[in-house]
C-alpha positions in Angstrom: 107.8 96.3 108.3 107.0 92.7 109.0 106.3 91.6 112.8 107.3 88.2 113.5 104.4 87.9 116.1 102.8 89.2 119.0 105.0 90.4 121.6 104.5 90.1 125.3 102.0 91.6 127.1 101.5 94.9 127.7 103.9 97.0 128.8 102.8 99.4 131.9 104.0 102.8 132.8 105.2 104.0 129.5 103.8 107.6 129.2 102.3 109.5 126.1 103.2 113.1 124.9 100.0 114.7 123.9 100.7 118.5 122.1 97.5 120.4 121.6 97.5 123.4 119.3 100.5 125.5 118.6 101.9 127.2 121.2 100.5 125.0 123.9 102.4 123.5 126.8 103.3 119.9 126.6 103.2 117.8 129.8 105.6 114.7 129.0 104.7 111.7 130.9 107.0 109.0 131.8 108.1 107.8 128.3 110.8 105.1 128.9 110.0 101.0 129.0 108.4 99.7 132.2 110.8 99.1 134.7 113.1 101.7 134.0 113.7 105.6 135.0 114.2 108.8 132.9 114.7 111.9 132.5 111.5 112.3 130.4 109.3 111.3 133.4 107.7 114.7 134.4 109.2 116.9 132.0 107.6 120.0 130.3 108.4 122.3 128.0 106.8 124.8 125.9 107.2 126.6 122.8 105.0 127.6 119.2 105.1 125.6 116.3 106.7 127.5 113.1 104.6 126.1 110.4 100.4 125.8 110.9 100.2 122.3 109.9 101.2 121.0 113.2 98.3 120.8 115.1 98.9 117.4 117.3 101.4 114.7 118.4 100.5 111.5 119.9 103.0 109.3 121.3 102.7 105.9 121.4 102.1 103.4 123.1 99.9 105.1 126.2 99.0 108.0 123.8 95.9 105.7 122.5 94.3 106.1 118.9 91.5 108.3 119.9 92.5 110.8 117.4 92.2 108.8 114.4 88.8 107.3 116.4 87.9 111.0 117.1 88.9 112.6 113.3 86.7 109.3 111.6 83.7 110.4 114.1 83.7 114.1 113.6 83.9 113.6 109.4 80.9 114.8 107.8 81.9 114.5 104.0 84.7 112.2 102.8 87.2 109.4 105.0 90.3 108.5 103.2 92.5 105.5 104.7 95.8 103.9 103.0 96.9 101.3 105.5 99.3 98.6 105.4 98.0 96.5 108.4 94.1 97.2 109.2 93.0 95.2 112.7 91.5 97.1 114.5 87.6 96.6 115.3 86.9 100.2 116.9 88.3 101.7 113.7 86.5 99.2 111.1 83.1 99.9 113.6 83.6 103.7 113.3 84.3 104.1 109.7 81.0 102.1 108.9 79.2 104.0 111.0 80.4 106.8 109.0 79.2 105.9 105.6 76.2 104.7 107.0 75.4 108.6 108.2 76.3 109.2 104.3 80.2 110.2 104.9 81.9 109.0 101.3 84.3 106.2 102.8 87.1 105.1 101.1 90.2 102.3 101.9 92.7 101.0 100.5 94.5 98.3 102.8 97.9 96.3 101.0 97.7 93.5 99.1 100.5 91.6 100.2 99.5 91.8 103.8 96.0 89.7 103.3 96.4 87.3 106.4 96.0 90.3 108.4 93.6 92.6 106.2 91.4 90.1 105.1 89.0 90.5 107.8 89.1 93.9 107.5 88.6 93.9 104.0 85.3 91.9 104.5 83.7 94.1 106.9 83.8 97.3 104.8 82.8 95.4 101.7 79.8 94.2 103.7 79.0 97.8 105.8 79.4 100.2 102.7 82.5 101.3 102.5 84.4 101.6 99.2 87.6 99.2 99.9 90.3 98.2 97.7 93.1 96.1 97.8 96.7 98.1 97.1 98.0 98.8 93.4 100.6 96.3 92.2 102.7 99.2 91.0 104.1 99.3 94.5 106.2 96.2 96.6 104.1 97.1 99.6 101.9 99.7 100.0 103.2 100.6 103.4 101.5 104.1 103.7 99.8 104.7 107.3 97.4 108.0 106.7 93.7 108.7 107.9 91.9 112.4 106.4 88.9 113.8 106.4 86.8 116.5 104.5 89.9 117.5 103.0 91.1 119.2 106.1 92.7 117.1 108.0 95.0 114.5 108.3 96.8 112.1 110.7 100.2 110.5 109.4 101.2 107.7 111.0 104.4 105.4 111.9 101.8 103.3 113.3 99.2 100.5 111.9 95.7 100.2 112.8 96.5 96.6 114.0 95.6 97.0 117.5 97.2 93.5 119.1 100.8 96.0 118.9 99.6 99.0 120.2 100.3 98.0 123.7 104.1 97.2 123.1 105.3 99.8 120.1 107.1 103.1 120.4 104.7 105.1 117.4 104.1 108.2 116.3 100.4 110.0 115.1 101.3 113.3 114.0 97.9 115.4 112.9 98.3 117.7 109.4 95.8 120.4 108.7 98.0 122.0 106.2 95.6 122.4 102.9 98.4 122.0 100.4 99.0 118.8 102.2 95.8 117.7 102.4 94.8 117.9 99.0 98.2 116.0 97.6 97.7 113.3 100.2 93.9 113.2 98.3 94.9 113.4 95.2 97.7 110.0 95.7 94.6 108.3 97.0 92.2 109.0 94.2 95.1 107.7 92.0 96.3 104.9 93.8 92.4 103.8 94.7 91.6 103.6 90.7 95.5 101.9 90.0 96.6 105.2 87.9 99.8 106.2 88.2 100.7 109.5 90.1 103.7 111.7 90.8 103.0 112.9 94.4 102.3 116.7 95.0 104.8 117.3 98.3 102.5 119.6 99.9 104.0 121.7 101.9 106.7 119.1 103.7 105.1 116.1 102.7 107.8 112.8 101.8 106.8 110.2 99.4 107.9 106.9 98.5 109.1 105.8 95.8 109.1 109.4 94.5 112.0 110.9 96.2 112.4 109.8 100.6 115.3 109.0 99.8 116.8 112.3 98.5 114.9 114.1 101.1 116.1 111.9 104.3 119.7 111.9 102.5 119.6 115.6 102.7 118.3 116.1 106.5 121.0 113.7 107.3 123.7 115.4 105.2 122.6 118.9 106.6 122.6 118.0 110.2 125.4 119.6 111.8 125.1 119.1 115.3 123.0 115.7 116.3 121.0 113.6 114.7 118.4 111.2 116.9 116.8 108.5 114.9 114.3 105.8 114.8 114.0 103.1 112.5 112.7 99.4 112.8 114.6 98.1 109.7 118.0 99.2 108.4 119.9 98.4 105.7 119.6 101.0 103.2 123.6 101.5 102.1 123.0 105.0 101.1 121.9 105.5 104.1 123.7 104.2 106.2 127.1 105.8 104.3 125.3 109.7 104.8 125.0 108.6 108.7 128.6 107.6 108.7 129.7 110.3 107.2 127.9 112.8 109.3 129.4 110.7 112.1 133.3 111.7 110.9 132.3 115.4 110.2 131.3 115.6 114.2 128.0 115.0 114.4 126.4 113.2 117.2 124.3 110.2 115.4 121.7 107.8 117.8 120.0 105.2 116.3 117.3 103.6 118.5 116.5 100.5 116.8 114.9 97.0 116.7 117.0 93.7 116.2 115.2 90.7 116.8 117.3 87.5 116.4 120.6 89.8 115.4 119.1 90.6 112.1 120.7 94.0 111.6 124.5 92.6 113.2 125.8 93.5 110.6 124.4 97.2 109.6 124.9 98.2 113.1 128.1 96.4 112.8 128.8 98.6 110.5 127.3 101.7 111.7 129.2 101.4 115.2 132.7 100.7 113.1 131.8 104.5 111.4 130.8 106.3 114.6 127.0 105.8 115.2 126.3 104.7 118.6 123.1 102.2 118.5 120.9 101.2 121.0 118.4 98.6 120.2 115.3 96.2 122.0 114.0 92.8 120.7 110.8 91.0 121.7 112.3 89.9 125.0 112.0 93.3 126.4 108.1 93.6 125.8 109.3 96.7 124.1 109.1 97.3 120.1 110.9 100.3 118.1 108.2 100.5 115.3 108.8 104.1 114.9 110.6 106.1 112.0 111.7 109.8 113.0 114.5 111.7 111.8 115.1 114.5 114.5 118.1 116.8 112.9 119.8 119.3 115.5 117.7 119.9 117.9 117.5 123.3 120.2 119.1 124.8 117.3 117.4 127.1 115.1 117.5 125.1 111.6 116.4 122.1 113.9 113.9 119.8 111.6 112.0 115.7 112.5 111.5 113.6 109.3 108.1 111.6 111.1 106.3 108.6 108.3 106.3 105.1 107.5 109.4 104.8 106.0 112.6 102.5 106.9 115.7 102.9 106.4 115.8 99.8 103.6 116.1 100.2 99.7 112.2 98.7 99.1 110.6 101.7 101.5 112.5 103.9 100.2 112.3 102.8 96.2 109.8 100.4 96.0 107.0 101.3 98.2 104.1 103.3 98.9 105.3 105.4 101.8 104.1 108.9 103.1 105.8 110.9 106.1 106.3 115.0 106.3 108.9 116.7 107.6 108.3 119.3 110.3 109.9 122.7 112.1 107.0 122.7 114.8 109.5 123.0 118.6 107.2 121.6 120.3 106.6 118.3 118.4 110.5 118.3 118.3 110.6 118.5 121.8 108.8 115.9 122.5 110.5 113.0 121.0 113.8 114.3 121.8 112.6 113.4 125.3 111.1 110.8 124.3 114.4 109.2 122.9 116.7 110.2 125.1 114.8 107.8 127.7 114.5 105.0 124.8 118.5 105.1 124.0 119.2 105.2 127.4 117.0 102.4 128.3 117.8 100.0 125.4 120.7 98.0 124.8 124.0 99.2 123.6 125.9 98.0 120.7 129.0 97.4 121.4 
């Protein structure tokens, strides 16, 4: 969750994944760290999505934020935005723009992140958007979701803090699923007027402090094959006990992971003692694992990815306002199993 600072400058040649409607082809682009060579680079593959909601995937960091950029434009009725970390002028220009052409704008950027949301939080106030700061009810309101006219969402790993979005392995996965749509409104009505809310889940929608927990527990503990993971923070014990476990039973658990100044030793200490094999980066690479994905036996046909804003630590998970879905869609599975197959190889082994 918290960046220590900037990291170094951008990093070039590291490719997007862009998936258009179900059923489309996706053209995988080199999607390793500069410098280095993979197996992703060139890739394609194909294949329809099981479930409607899965319109897009946008892979960070060359995939851009032109869809959230693109979905704020096209909005004719209402903009809702729950964002922990909000710097990012094109996005503050846009959504003005939009209430100015009469689109009911709402925001509600985290409280305890004010040294980077202040300015933010200024401009709306000022350009007439509705903004508010988080409810107190949560640690963090860590939640990383754009929607529009009740049709459309994009759920992020990412935040609209554009100094990272050079450096950080992200993920921008569009939702057009109604159900969704109008449980990801209705936690923002509540959470915008501080009323307390038990989140509707949608159709595969995963909500902290509701219940990520029990829902990540069980992809893990019904993966039987592999499990492929991203996480920026660990130490979650539950967690990390379900991974271990599913380790012994036989199944192939990657964590590709960030541990700047051997902050997480000691859970991938842990992790590696149980079976997990780990593969991290740190600021020195120019490289940054912001993402969090759970990808559960892939190319098999029960084969699900857990993609949202939670960690793997006990305040996303419990004390938070988090949001992520959990999807069937092939082709969106596809694409970051490429995508992390380059990234594990490419980062540095625990050992």
């Amino acid at each position: 969750m918290f960046r220590r600072s900037a990291l170094p400058a951008a990093v070039a040649g590291i490719g997007v994944v862009l998936l258009a409607a179900a059923g489309c082809k996706v053209q995988i682009q080199d999607a390793s760290p500069a410098g280095t060579s993979g197996d992703a680079s060139g890739a394609a593959v194909t294949g329809a999505s099981s479930i409607s909601h899965a319109g897009s995937l946008t892979i960070e960091p060359s995939g851009g934020f032109s869809p959230v950029y693109g979905l704020i434009s096209k909005a004719r009725h209402s903009i809702n935005v729950t964002m922990y970390e909000f710097s990012d002028t094109t996005a503050e220009h846009d959504l003005a723009d939009a209430a100015r052409r009469g689109v009911q704008v709402r925001v509600i950027l985290d409280h305890r992140a004010k040294s980077v949301n202040s300015d933010a939080y200024s401009y709306f106030r000022s350009h007439g958007v509705k903004v508010t700061w988080s409810s107190p009810d949560y640690r963090y309101t860590h939640q990383k979701t754009v929607s529009a006219d009740g049709s459309e969402a994009i759920i992020m790993t990412a935040n609209l803090t554009s100094k990272y979005y050079a450096t950080s392995r992200d993920f921008l996965v569009t939702d057009t699923n109604r159900a969704d749509i109008a449980a990801i409104t209705a936690v923002l009505d509540a959470d915008f007027a501080k009323h307390s809310v038990r989140p509707g889940h949608g159709s595969d929608l995963v909500w902290s402090p509701t219940d990520s927990q029990d829902q990540l527990i069980a992809l893990i503990n019904g993966a039987k094959k592999s499990l492929r993971i991203y996480s920026e923070e660990m130490g979650d014990r539950t967690v990390e006990k379900a991974l271990i476990a599913a380790a012994k039973r036989g199944v192939d658990v990657q964590v590709c992971g960030e541990n700047e100044d051997g902050e997480y030793d000691q859970a991938f200490g842990t992790l590696s003692r149980g079976g997990v094999r780990i593969s991290y980066y740190s600021s020195s690479t120019g490289f940054y694992i912001h993402g969090k994905v759970v990808e559960a036996d892939y190319a098999t046909s029960h084969a699900r990815v857990f993609i949202g804003s939670e960690n793997f630590s006990d305040t996303s998970l419990n004390q938070n306002r988090e949001l992520g879905l959990i999807t069937s869609s092939h082709p969106v599975m596809a694409a970051i199993a490429s995508t992390f197959g380059a990234d594990f190889r490419n980062g540095k082994k625990w050992s």
